[in-house]
N, C-alpha and C positions, 0 to 999 in steps of 0.2 A: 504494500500500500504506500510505502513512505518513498520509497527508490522507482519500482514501476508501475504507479498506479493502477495497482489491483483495488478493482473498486467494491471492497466491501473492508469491513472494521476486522481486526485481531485480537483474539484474549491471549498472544503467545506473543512471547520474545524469545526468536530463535539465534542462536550464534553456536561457531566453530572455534576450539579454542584452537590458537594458530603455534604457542609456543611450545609445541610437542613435548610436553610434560607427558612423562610416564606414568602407566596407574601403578597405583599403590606407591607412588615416589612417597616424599617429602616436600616438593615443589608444588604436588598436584595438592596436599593434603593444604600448603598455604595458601593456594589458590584458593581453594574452599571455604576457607577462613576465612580469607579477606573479604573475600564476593561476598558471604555470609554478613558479616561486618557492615559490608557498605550498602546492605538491601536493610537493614535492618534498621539502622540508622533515620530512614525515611517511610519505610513503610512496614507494614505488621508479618510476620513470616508466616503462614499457615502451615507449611510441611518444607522439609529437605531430607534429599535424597540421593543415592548416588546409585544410577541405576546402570547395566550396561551399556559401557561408553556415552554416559549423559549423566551431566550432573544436573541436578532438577531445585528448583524454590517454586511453592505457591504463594505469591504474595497479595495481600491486601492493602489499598490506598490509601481505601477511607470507608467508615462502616455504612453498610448498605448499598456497596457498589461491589460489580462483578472481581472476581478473583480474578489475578494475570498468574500464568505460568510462563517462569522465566526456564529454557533448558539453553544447555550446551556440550554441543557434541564435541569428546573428545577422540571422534574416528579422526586420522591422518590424512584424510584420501588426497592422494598427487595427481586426481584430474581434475580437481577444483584448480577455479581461476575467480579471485575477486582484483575489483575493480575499485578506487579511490569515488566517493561521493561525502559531497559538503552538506552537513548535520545542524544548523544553525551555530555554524561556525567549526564546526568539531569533524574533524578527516576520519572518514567512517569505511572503514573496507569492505563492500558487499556483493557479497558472492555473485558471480557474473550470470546474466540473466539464462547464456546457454546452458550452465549448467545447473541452474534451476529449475528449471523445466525438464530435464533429463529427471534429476531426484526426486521431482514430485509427480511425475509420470509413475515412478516404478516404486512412491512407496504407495499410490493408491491402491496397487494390486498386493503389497507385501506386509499393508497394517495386518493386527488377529482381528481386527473390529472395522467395516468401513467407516470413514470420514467422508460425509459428504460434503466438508469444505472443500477436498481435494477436485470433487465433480465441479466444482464452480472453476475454481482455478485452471487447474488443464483446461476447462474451455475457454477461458481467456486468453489464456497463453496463446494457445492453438489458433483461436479468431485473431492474433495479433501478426503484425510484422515480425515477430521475435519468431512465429513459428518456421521459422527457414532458417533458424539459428543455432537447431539444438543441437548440443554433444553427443554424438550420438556414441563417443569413445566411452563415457560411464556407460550408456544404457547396453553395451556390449560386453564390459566389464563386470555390470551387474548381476546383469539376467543370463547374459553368455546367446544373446537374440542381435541378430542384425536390425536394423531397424523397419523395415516390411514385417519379420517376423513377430517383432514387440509390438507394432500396429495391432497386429492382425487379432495376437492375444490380448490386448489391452481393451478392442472392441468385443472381443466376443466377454472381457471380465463385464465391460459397460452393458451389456445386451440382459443380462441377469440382473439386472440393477431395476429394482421396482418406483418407477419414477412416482408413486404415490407417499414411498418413505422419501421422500429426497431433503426435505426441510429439519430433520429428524438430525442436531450439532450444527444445522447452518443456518435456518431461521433467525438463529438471534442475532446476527451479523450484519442482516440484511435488512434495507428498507421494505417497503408495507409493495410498492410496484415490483422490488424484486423477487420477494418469496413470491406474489401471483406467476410475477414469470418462470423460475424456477419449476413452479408446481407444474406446469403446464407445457415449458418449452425445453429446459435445462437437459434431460436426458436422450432426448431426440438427436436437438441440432450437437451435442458432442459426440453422439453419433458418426453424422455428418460431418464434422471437424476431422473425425479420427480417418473416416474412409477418405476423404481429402488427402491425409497423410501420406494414407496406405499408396494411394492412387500415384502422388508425387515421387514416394522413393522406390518402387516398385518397376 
């Protein structure tokens, strides 16, 4: 939302910790400390966690208002490419658009529970200029699928997808015109996006 105008709200603040701290170090354990420290400071901690490769805080702001989860992944991965963008003044490094659409492609099919924020997402991507941009080196890395092939499975994961649950983790994101279109259009036309895909690298 903040970097590529995805146009709906976030209860997550996602990041990569970049200074390859070891698990179970000393460095990783100060990390956590400090983070801890400086979340705490301003806002109320609800939970922490250290889950695999994610360190995790549920924080609250102010009482009566939604919980934010803060996570950060401490996977390595050497096909990420971030990119410098200005933060109201502050140099913020964020993950490059190709290869965010590659990750959020393959973890729609690889959550244990679906997200259907991800259905929102990948179809924007996908409706955007960014979609001629994607890495397609993670999604081969990942899944071990050329990219015709990850189409192919990625539409037939969307085809089972009951566009009557769709509002079901994304409604509350959404304006009152979006959930209508969601309920109504959302599962269809990413449909259509993905055979687009299929059609282009095939």
């Amino acid at each position: 939302m903040l970097f590529y105008d995805l146009p709906r709200f976030s209860v997550d603040l996602d990041f990569d910790l970049l200074g390859g701290l070891s698990e179970n170090s000393k460095e990783l354990d100060f990390f956590i400390h400090e983070m801890t420290n400086q979340l705490s400071s301003k806002y109320k901690i609800k939970d922490q966690s250290t889950k695999y490769h994610t360190l995790f805080w549920l924080v609250n702001y102010q009482t009566g208002q939604k919980n934010i989860k803060v996570e950060i992944s401490t996977r390595n991965d050497p096909s990420n490419h971030y990119n410098s963008h200005q933060f109201y003044g502050v140099d913020i490094k964020v993950l490059d658009i190709k290869d965010m659409i590659a990750h959020k492609m393959i973890a729609l099919t690889e959550r244990k529970s679906l997200a259907n924020r991800d259905l929102f997402d990948i179809h924007y991507f996908l409706g955007s200029p960014f979609a001629s941009e994607i890495n397609y080196q993670i999604i081969k890395r990942r899944t071990g699928k050329k990219p015709g092939e990850f189409y192919s499975y990625l539409l037939n994961f969307v085809k089972k997808i009951k566009p009557d649950s769709v509002l079901a983790g994304l409604g509350e994101v959404l304006t009152n015109s979006q959930k209508d279109w969601a309920k109504t259009k959302l599962i269809e036309e990413l449909k259509g996006l993905i055979q687009r895909q299929i059609d282009l690298t095939t």
